[in-house]
Steps between C-alpha positions, in 0.01 A plus 500: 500500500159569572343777746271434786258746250428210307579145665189417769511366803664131484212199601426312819769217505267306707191519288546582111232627330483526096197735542583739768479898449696720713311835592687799575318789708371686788315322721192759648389270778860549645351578851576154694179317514285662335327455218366819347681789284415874482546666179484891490167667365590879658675572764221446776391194339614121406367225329511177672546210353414186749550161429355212756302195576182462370461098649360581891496148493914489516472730816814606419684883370765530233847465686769733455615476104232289398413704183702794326390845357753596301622750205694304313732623239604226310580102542724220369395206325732187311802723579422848338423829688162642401385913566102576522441848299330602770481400858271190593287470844411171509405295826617126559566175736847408468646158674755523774661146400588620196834726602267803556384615829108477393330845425776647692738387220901550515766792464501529066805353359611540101278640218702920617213448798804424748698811439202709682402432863098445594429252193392149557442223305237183507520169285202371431376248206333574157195320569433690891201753500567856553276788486614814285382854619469796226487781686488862299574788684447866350252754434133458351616704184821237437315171628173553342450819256870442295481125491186484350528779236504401123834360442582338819201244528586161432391437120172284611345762680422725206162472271583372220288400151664307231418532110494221269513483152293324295563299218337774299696791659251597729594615860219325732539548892495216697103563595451430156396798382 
């Protein structure tokens, strides 16, 4: 018999849905009706990150659970439990019809997420838009100076010159020369 570790959350029996992904997470925005998250900079200050309506036209805020800022820490898809490496910010719509409670979403259930309280899941569809945040958070020396010493630069970032041989074994450079 299975664990709840790695069976998800069972579908909507009112509205199936071959494509849906089940996020499991934190939502940020948890403060009832709003729409903003603070993340932690030092301890006197906070990033805020704000999401709202750009149409004046509408005349209209967000409501309450509208959109979700979330860590998530992993998600279900076609019946298999799925763990990020690392933990994901990412910032999304999600519908209420669809067995979720919108950006609010709903107490987690399967994938080990229900064995913890303060989780909560959303199930949304492979084709909605989300926005992914990559926040880094560390000192100049780790963020900057050690990623970017020789070794630990991705590959097409360092100057490179390649030698080809001719025909008559001599090396030319690619200037021709």
């Amino acid at each position: 018999m299975s664990s709840s570790s790695d069976l998800p959350a069972p579908g909507n029996f009112w509205e199936f849905a071959a494509e849906e992904v089940v996020l499991y997470g934190v939502k940020l925005n948890a403060i009832a009706g709003e729409n903003f998250a603070l993340l932690p900079l030092s301890p006197d200050l906070r990033l805020i990150l704000s999401v709202g309506n750009i149409d004046h036209a509408a005349d209209r805020d967000l409501g309450p659970g509208e959109v979700a800022i979330a860590a998530i820490y992993g998600y279900a898809y076609e019946g298999h439990c799925y763990r990020f490496d690392k933990t994901r910010l990412f910032v999304f719509t999600s519908d209420p019809y669809r067995g979720g409670a919108g950006g609010l979403g709903m107490e987690a259930v399967g994938c080990g997420f229900d064995t913890v309280p303060g989780y909560t899941m959303w199930r949304i569809r492979s084709l909605d838009t989300l926005i992914e945040l990559n926040p880094n958070f560390g000192s100049v020396e780790k963020l900057i100076l050690e990623a970017n010493s020789p070794g630990r630069r991705a590959p097409n970032t360092y100057n490179s010159t390649m030698q080809m041989a001719h025909r008559s074994g001599r090396l030319q450079t690619p200037s021709g020369n």
